[in-house]
C-alpha positions in Angstrom: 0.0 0.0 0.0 2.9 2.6 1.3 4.4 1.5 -2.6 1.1 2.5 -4.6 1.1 5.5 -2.2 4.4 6.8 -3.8 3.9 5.9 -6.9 0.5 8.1 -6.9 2.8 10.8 -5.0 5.3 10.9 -7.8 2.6 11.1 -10.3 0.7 13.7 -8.7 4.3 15.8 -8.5 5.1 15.3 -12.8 1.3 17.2 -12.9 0.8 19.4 -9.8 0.4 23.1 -11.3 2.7 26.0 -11.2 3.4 26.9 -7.8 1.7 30.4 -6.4 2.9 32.3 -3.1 0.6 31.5 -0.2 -0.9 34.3 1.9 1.3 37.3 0.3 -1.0 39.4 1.9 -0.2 38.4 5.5 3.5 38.1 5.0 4.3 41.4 2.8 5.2 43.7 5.6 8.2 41.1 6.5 11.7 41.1 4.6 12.2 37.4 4.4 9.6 34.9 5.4 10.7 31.2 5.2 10.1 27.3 6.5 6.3 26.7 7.1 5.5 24.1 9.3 1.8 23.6 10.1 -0.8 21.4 11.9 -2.4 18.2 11.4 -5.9 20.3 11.2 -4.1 23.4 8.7 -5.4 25.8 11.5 -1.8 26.9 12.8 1.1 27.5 10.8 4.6 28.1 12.0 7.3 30.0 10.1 10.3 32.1 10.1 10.4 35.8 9.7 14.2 37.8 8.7 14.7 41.4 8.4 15.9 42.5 4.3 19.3 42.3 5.2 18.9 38.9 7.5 19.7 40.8 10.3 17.3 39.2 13.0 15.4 35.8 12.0 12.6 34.4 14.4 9.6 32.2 14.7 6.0 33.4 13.8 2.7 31.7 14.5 -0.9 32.9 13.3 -3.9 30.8 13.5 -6.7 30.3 11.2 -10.0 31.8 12.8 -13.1 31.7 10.4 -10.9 30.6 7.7 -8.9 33.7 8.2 -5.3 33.8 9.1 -5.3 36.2 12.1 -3.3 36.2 15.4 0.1 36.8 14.0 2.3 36.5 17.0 6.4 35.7 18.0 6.6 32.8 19.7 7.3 32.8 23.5 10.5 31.9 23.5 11.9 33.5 20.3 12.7 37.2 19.3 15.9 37.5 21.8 18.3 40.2 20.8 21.1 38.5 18.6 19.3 35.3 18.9 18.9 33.6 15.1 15.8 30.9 15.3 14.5 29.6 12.3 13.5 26.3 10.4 10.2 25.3 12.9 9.0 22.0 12.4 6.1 20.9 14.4 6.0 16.8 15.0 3.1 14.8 13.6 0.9 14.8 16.4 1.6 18.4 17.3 3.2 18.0 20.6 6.7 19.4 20.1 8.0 22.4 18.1 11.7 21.7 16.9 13.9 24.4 15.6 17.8 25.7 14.5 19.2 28.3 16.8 22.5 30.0 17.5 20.9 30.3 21.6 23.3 29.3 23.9 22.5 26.9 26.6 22.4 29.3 29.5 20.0 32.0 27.7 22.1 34.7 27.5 23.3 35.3 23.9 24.6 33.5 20.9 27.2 31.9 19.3 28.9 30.7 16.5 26.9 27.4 15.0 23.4 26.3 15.2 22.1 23.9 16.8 18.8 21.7 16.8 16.3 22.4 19.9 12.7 21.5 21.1 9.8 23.0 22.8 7.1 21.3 24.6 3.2 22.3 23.9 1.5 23.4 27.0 -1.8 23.0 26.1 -3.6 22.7 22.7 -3.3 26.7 22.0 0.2 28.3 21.2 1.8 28.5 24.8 5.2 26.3 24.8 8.1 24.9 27.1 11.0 26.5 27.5 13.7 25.7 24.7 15.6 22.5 25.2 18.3 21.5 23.3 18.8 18.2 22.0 21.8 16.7 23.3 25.7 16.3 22.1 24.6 13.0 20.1 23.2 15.4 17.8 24.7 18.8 18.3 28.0 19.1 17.2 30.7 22.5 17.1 29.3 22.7 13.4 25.7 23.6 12.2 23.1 21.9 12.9 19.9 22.7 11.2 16.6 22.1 9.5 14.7 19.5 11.3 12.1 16.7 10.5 10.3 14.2 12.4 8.7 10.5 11.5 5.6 9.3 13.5 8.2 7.2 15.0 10.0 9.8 16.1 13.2 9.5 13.9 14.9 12.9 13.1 16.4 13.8 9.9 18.6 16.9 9.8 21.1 18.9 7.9 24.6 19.1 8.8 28.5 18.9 7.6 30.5 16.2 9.4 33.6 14.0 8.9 32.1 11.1 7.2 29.6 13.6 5.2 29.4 12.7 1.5 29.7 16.4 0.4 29.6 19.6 1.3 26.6 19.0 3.2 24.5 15.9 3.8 21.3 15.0 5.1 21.6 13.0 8.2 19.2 10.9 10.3 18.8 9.7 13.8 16.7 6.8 15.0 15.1 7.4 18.2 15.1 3.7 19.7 13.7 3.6 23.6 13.0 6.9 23.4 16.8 8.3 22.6 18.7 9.5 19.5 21.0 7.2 18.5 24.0 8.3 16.4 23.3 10.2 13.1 24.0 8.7 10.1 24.2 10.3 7.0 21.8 9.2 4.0 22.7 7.0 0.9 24.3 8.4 -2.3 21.6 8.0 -3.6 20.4 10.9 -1.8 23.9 12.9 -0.4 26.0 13.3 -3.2 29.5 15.6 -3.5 27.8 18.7 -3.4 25.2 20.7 -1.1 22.3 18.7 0.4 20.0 20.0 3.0 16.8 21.0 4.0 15.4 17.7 3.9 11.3 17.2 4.7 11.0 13.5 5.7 7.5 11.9 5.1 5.5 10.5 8.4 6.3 6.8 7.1 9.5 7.5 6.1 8.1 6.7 2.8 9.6 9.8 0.6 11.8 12.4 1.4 12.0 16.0 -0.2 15.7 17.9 0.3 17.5 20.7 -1.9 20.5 20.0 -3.6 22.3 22.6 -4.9 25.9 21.9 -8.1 24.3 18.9 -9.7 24.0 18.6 -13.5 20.3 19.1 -13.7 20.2 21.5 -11.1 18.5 24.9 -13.1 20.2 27.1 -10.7 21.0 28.2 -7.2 19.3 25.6 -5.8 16.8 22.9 -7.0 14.6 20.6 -5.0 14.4 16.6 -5.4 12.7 13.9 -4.5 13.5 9.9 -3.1 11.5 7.0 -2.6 11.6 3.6 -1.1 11.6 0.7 -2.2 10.2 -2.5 -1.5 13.0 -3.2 0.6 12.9 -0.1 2.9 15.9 1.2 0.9 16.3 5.0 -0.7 15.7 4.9 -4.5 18.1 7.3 -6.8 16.7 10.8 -6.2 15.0 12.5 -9.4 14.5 16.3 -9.3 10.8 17.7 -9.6 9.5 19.5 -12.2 9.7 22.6 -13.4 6.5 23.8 -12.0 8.2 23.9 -9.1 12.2 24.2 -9.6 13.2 27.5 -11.2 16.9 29.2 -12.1 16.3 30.7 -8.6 16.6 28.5 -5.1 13.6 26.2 -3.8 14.3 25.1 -0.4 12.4 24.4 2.8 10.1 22.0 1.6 6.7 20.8 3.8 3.8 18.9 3.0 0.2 19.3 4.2 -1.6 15.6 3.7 -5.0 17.3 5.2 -5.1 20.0 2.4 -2.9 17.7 -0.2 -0.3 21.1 -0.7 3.5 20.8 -1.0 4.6 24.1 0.5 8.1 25.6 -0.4 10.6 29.0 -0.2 11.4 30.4 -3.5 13.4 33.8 -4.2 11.5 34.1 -7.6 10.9 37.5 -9.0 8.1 38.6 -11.8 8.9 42.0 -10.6 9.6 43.0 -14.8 6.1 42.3 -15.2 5.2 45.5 -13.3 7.6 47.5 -15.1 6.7 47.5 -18.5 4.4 48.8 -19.4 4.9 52.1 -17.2 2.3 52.0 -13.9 1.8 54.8 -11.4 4.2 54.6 -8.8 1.7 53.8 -5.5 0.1 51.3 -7.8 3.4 49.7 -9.1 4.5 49.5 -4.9 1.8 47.7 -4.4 1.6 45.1 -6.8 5.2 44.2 -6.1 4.6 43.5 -2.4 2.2 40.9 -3.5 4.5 39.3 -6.3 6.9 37.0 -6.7 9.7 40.0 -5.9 12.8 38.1 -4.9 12.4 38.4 -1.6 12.7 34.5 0.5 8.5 33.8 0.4 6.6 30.6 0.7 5.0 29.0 -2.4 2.6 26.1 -2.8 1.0 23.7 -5.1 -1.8 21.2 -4.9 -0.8 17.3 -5.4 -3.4 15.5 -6.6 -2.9 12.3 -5.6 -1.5 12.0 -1.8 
């Protein structure tokens, strides 16, 4: 059954259509807004939110009330001064909020490299734990970043280590008795010698979505691919997805919705030309640029038919 499942996966990705920003209008007073991570139900979303120049980077929540996105909020234990947190990722059954930070252990300021942390849900609003990081099995002196959970808790990461493939690989840690073990990084059939990261890992371990950026197909900057299984449980060669999706620009941070049946993604497309020519009055032209593809980091999504 999990075999048909990708097979109708892949099928629905060759004829999803061209991918469109999601909610421009409730993220075009931020500079950057990257990684979503939402709900089982679609009614909270998590992402991160970076100043024009990167300059500060923290998690945003809103929740959907009425079928409107409203309640636009930091997180309780983001937005500290010099703090970077980014990449959310909220676990399958909602219960834990995992994220990249630069935080240091005892709270007060940053450092160098990122590493990979948790928070605890409260209750079933948006109050939360404080941060705790995952321990030295996982976090290394390097970066650690861009986390994604199984149902069985297994958490696949990005990171640059001594046995990595490449510049960077994808990693993963089985959680056996309720620990990490040690991180292994994937097959070359998914890590090659260049960039791989930012790897969304499927609930059943089933698929798995990751950027790679220097390959021969790659269209630019940055282009996003897919794996499968086989029927042995073992990662198939990974193919890169259309061109619906993948553009001369970078595709990254990739998350799927099953609920809704939407593959969500950052893009730093522009269309901006398209507002230039022909001549438009100035307050007019403003405004149709903060709700375009503009070059900016913005989140982009596209139905799959078949998941």
């Amino acid at each position: 059954m999990k075999h048909l499942f990708c097979l109708l996966f892949m099928s629905s990705i060759l004829s999803a259509q061209k991918a469109k920003l999601f909610l421009p209008e409730l993220f075009r007073d931020f500079g950057h807004v990257r990684d979503l991570s939402m709900n089982k139900d679609g009614s909270e979303i998590y992402f991160t939110a970076q100043g024009y120049l990167k300059e500060y980077s923290y998690i945003v929540s809103a929740k959907k009330v009425n079928d409107q996105w409203k309640e636009l909020e930091i997180v309780s234990f983001s937005g500290q001064k010099g703090v970077r947190d980014l990449e959310p990722f909220l676990s399958p059954d909602g219960t834990r909020l995992f994220f990249a930070s630069n935080r240091k252990v005892d709270a007060r300021g940053s450092k160098k490299d990122m590493d990979i942390w948790y928070v605890e849900r409260k209750n079933n609003d948006r109050e939360w734990s404080v941060p705790i990081r995952l321990g030295e099995i996982i976090n290394t002196g390097k970066d650690e970043f861009y986390p994604s959970v199984s149902n069985n808790g297994n958490l696949y990461f990005t990171t640059e280590r001594e046995d990595s493939k490449g510049k960077e690989d994808i990693y993963m840690s089985e959680m056996i008795d309720g620990e990490y073990t040690k991180p292994k990084s994937l097959d070359a059939v998914i890590n090659s010698e260049k960039f791989e990261y930012n790897a969304f890992v499927s609930q059943d371990e089933d698929y798995i979505i990751f950027t790679s950026y220097g390959r021969k197909d790659d269209l630019g900057r940055g282009d996003m691919y897919m794996s499968k299984k086989d029927k042995l449980g073992k990662w198939m060669p990974a193919k890169r997805m259309g061109n619906h999706i993948n553009t001369k620009r970078e595709e990254y941070c990739p998350f799927v919705d099953y609920k809704n049946k939407m593959l969500y993604f950052t893009s730093v497309r522009t269309e901006t030309i398209n507002v230039l020519e022909p001549k438009k009055n100035l307050k007019g032209m403003l405004e149709k640029i903060e709700v375009l593809p503009n070059g900016l980091s913005r989140i982009y999504c596209t139905p799959l038919n078949k998941i």
